[in-house]
FISEFI-605740 format. One record per atom (N, C-alpha, C): residue in three letters; y, x, z. Coordinates in steps of 0.02 Angstrom, whole numbers, plus 50000, padded with zeros to 5 digits. Layout:
alaYXZ...
//
This chain:
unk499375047148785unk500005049548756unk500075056848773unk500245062348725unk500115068648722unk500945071548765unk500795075848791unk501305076148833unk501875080548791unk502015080348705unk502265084948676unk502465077648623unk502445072848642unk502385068948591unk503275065248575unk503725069348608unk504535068148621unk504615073848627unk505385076648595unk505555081748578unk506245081748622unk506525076448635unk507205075448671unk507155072548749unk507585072648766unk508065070248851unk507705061848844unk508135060648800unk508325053148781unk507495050748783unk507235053948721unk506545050348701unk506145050048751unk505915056148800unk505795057248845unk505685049448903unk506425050448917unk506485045948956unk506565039148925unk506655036048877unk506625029648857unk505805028748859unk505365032348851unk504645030548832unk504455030748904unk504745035348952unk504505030549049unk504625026449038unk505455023749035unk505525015849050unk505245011149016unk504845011048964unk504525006548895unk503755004748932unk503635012748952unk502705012748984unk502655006049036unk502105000849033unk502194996349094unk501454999349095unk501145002449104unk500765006049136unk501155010449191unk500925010549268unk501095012549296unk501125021149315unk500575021849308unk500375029149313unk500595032649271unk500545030149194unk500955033249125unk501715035249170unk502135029049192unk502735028449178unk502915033349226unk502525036049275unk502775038049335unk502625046149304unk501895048949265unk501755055049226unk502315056149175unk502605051449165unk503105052449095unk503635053849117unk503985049349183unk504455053449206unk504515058949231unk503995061149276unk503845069449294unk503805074749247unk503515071349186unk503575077049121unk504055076649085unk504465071649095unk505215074049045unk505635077849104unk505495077549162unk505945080049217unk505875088249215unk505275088949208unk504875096749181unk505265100849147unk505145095049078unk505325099749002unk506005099749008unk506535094949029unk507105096849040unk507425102849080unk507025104149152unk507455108249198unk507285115149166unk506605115049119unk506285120749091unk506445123749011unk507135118249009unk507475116948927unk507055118848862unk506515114248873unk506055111448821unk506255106948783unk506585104048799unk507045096548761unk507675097848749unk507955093948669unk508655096048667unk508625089548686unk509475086348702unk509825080948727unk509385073748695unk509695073348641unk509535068048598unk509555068748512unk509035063248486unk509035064648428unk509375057448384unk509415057648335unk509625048648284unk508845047648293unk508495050748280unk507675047748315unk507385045948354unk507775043648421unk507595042948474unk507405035748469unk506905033748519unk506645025648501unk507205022148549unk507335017648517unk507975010148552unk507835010548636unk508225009048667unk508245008248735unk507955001048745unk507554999848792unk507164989248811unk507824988748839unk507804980148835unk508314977648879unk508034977748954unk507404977848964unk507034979149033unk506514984349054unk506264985549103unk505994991549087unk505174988949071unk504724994049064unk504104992249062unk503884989849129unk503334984749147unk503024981449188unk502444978149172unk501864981649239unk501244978749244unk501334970049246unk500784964749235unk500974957949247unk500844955949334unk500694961149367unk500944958749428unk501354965849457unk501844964049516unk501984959549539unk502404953149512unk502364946749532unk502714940249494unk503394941049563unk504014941649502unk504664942249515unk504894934949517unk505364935749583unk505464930249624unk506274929249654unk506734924249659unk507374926049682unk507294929649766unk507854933249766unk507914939849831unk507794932549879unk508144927649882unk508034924449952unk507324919849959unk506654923549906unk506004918849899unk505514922349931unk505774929549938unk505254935149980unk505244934250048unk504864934850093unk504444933850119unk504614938850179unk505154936750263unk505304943650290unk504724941850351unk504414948650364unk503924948050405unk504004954150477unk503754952250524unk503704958350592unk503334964050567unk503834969850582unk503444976050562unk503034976250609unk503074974350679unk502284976650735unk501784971650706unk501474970650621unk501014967250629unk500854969450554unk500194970850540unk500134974550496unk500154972250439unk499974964250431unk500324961650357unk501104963050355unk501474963950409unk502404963950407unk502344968750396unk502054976850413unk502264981750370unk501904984950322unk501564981850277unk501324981350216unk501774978150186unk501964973150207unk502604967750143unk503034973850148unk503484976450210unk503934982550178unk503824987150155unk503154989550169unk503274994950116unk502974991950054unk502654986250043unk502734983849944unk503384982049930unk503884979549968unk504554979449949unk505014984949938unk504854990349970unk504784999449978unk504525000749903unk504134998749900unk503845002449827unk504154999049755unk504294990749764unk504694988149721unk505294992649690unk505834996449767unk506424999449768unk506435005549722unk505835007649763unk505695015249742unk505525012349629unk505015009449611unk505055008949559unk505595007049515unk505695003149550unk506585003149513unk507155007249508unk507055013549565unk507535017149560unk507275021449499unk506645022249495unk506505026249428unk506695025449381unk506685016949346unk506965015549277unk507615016049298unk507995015249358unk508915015749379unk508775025949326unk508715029649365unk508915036549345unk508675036649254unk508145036649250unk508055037749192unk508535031549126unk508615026049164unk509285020349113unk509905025449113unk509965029449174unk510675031249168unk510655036849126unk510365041249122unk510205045549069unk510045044148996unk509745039648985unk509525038648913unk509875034248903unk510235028148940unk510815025948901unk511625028248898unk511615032548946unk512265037248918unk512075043848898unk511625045648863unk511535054148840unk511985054348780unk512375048848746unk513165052248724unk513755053448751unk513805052048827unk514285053548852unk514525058548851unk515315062348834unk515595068348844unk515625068948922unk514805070148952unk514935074749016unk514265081549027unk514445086249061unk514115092849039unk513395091949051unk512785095749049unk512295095649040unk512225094649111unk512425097349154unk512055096549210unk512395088249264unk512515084349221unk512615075749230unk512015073949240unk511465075849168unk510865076349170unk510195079049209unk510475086749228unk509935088549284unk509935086149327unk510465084049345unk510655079349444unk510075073549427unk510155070049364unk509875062749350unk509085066149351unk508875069149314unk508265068049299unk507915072649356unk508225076649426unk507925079149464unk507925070149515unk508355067149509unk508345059149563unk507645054049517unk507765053649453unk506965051949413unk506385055949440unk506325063049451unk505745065849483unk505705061449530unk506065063449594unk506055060049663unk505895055249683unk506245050349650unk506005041749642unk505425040949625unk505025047749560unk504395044549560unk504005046949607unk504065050849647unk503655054349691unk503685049649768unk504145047349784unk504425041549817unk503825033649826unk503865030749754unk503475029249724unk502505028749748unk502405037049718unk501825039849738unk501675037449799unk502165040049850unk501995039949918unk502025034649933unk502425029449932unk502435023849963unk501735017549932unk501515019849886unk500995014949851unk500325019049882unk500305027849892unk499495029049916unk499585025849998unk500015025050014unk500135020550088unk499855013850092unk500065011750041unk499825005750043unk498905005150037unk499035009149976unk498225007649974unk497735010150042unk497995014050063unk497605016150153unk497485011650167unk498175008150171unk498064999950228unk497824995250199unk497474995750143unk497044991850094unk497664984250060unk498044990750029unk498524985749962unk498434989949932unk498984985749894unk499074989749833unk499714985149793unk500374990349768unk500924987549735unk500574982549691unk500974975749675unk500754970649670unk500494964049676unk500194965449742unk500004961249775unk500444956149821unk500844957749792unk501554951649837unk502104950649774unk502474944849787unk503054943449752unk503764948849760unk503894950049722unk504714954349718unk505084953349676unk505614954849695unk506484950949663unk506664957049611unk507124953649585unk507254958049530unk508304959649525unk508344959549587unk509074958449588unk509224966149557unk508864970649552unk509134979949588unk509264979449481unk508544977049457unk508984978149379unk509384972649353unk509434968449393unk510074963549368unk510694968849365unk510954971949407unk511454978849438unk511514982349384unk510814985149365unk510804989949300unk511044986449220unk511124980549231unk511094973849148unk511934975949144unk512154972649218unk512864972049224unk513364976049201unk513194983349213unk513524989849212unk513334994349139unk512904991249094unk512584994649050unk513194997348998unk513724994649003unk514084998848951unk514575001948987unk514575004749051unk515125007649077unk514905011549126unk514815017149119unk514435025749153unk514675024449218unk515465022649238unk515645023049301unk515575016349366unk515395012649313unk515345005649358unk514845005949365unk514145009149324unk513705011349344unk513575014849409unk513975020049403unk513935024749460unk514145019149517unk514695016649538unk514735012349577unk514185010049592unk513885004549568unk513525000449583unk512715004449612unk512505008549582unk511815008949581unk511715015549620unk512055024149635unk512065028249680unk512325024949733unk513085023949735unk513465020349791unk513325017049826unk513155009649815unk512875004949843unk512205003549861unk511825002849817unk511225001049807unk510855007849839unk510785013449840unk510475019349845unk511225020649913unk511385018449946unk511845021949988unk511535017750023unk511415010850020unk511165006550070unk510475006850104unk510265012150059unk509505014650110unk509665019350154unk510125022150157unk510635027750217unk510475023750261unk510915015750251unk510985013950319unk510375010350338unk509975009950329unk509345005750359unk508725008150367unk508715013750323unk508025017550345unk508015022450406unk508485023650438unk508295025950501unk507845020850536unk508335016050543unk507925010550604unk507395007650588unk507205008950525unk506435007750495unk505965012750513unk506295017850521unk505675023550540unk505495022650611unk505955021750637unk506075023150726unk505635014050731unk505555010950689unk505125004750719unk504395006150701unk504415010350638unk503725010550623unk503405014850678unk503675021450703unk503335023950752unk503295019150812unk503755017350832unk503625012550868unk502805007750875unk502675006550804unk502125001850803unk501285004750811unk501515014450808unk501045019850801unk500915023450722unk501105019050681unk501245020150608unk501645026550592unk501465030350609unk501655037250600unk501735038950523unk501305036250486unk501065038550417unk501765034650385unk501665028650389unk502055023750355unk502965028450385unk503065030750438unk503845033550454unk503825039750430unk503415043650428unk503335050850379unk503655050050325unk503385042550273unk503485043850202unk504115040650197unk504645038350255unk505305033950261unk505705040550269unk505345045150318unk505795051650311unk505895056750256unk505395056750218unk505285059650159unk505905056950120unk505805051250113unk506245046750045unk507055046450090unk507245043850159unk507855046750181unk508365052650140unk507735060350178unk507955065050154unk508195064950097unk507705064050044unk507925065749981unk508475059049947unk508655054849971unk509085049149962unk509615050649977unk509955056650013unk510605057350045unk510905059749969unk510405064749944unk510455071449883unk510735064749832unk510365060949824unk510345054549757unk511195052849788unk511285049849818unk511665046849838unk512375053749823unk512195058949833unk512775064749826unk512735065149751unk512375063049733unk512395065349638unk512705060149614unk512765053249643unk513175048849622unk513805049349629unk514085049749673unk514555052549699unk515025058849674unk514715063249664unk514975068749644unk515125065549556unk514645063049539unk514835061549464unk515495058649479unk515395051049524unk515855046649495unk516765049449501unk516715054349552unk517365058249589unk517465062649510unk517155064149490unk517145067949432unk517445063749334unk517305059549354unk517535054049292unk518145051849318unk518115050649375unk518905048549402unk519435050849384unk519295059249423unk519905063749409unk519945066149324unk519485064049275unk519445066349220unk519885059349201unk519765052949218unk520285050349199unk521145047349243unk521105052949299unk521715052349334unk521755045049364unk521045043049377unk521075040049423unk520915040049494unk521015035049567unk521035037849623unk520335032449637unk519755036349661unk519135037049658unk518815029749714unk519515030049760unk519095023749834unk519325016949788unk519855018349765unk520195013549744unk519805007449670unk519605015249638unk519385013449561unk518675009749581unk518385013449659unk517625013049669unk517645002449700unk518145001649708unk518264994249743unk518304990249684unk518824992249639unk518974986549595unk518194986049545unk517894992849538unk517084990949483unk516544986449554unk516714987349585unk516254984749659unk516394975549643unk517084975749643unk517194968749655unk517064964749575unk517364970349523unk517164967449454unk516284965549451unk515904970249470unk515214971749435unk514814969149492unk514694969949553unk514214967849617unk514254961749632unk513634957449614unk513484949549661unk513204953449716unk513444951849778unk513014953249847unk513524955049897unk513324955649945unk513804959350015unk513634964750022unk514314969550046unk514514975550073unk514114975550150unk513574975550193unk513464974850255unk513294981750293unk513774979650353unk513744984950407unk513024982750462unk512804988050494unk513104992950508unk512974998950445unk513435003150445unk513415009950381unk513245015350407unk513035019550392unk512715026050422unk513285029350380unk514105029350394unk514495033850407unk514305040950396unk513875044550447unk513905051550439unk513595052550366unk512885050950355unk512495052550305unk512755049550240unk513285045850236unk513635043550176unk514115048250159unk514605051450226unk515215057350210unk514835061550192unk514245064450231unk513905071550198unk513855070950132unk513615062950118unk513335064750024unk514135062649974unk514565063250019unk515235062849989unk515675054149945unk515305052150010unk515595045550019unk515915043250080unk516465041250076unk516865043350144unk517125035650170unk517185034250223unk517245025350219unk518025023250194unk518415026750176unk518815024850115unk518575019750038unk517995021450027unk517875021049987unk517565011450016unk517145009850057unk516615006950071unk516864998750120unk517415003050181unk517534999650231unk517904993750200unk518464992850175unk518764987450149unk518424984550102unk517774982550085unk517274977350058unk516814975550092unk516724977850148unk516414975850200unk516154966850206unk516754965050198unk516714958150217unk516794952950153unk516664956850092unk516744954350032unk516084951550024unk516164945849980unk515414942549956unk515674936649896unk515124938149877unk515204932549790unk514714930449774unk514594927149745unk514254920649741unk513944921449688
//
């Protein structure tokens, strides 16, 4: 596929999420991320190809309910191979997450740069991605080779016609919740001497606070555009749109930096649905 072969935002990115070739999907998102920041692409065209109801996918890995996977000891080197293929599950999914949110709202009345935030978090994720799968293959895997759940685009099904419940669900939550747990993932992997494997946890950290601030900043931004109050609005799409639990402990600081403040978070804490 010729790397000139989409003229728009939209097309761009609907043809990552379509590719179930992996390498395509992950080259396709890096090159619409390109031509966009380098305004090679206008927005969208009436030509743009239909959005999937799912994204593209190799036939393995075989998707499995969240409570069928498999939790294993990171001091043992099949246990941290399963996390980081469950690592790489995340990371691939956050790719089709950025690029869905872009190509299925590129009619939204919000300014162009809604879009650069998105499609610089589509770079990231795929580079994320990158790293966490040449990891694997060191330790002689390779993404695939284990069962993974598919709860992260159930999230994305739910929210598909509503930009802000979107934002809720998928920066906020879902991408806020690697704040709180990838510290103590790194600090175990060194622990185990796995230096390599906590390198690429710090890598994806870092750049997860930024994702997590671009959600954020949007959703504070639709709020006050519709005069609504942002902790408040962010609870009631939480409780409308999210099967799952709110669980502490929260990494507090690195959630206020990316402009999520426990206003927003603390009173669902103890929420859960079925």
């Amino acid at each position: 596929m010729s790397d000139t072969s989409f003229q728009t935002l939209r097309a761009g990115a609907t043809m990552a999420i379509v590719a179930s070739d992996l390498d395509d999907k992950i080259r396709l998102a890096q090159e619409t991320a390109r031509r966009w920041r380098g305004r090679n692409l206008s927005l969208r065209s009436p030509l743009d190809p239909p959005l999937p109801d799912r994204p593209g996918r190799p036939q393995k890995p075989v998707l499995v309910p969240p409570k069928a996977t498999e939790k294993r000891s990171l001091h043992t080197l099949p246990g941290r191979i399963a996390m980081l293929h469950a690592l790489a599950h995340i990371e691939l999914n956050a790719v089709d997450l950025a690029l869905d949110i872009v190509a299925r709202f590129a009619s939204e009345p919000v300014p162009h740069s809604f879009f650069d935030g998105w499609m610089l978090v589509a770079f990231e994720e795929a580079k994320h991605f990158g790293l966490v799968r040449d990891r694997l293959k060191a330790l002689g895997a390779d993404y695939g080779d284990m069962s993974a759940h598919d709860g992260l685009w159930q999230a994305a099904h739910s929210t598909r016609n509503d930009l802000t419940a979107r934002l809720a669900v998928v920066p906020l939550i879902l991408e806020a919740r690697g704040l709180d747990v990838t510290p103590s993932l790194q600090v175990k992997m060194r622990e185990t001497g796995d230096h390599e494997s906590a390198d690429v946890l710090k890598t994806i950290y870092d750049d997860e606070k930024g994702h997590v601030a671009v959600g954020a900043k949007w959703f504070r931004f639709l709020c006050a555009r519709e005069k609504r109050d942002p902790a408040k609005t962010f609870q009631d799409l939480v409780r409308a749109n999210f099967r799952g639990t709110l669980k502490a402990p929260f990494n507090d600081i690195a959630r206020a930096e990316a402009g999520l403040t426990p206003s927003f978070y603390r009173s669902l804490s103890s929420i859960s649905h079925a």
